[in-house]
C-alpha positions as CSV (number, residue, x, y, z in Angstrom):
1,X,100.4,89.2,63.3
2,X,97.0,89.7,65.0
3,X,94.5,87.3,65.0
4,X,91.1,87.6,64.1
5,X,88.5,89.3,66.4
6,X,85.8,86.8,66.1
7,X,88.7,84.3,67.7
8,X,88.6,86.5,71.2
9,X,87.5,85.2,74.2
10,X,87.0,88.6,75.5
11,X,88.5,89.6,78.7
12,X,89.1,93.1,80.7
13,X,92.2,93.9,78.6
14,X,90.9,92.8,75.1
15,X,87.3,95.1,76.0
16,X,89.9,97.8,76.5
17,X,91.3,97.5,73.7
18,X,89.1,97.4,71.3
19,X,87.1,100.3,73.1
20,X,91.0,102.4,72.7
21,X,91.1,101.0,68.7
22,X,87.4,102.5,67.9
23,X,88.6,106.2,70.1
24,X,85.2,105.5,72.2
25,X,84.3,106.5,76.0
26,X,83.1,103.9,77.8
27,X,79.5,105.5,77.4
28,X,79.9,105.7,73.7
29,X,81.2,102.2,73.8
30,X,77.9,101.4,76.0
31,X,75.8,103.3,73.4
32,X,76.8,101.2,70.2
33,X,76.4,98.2,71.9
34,X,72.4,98.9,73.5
35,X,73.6,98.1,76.7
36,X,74.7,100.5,79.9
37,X,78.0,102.4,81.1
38,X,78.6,100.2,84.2
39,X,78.3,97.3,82.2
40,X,81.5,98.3,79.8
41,X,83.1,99.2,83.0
42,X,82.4,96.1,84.8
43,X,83.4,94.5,82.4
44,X,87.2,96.1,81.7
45,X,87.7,95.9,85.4
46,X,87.4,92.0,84.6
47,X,84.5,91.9,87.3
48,X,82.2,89.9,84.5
49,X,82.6,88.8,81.2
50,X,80.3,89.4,78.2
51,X,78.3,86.6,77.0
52,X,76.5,85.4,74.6
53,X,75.0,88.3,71.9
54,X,77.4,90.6,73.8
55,X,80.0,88.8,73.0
56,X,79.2,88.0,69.3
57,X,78.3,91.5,69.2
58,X,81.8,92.9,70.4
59,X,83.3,90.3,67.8
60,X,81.9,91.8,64.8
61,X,82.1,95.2,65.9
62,X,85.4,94.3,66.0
63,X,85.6,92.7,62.6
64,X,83.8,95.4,61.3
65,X,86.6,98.2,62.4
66,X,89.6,96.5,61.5
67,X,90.6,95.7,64.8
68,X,93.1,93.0,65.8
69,X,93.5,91.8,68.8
70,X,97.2,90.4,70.2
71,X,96.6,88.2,73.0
């Protein structure tokens, strides 16, 4: 059973994940979120993590699309 988004510490292969679950592009991904391309893919290459609001923010995006995340 999955657990709970809001659990996530949110790493390259979680990011992926959810951004596969919701059917996004990385732009479209970058879009709902207010923040830029690069950063979505920086962040599923594992080169940084989000933080903070972006972090919260992928949580309840999450949340709010069902999604459940296996670690």
């Amino acid at each position: 059973m999955g657990k709970k988004s809001a659990g996530i510490q949110w790493d390259a292969r979680s990011i992926r994940a959810l951004r596969s679950h919701l059917n996004l592009t990385q732009a479209a991904l970058a879009e709902e979120l207010g923040t830029r391309q690069q950063t979505i893919s920086e962040w599923e290459k594992g080169e940084y993590v989000p933080r903070g609001a972006s972090g919260k923010l992928l949580s309840i995006v999450a949340d709010r699309s069902g999604f459940r995340y296996k670690a």
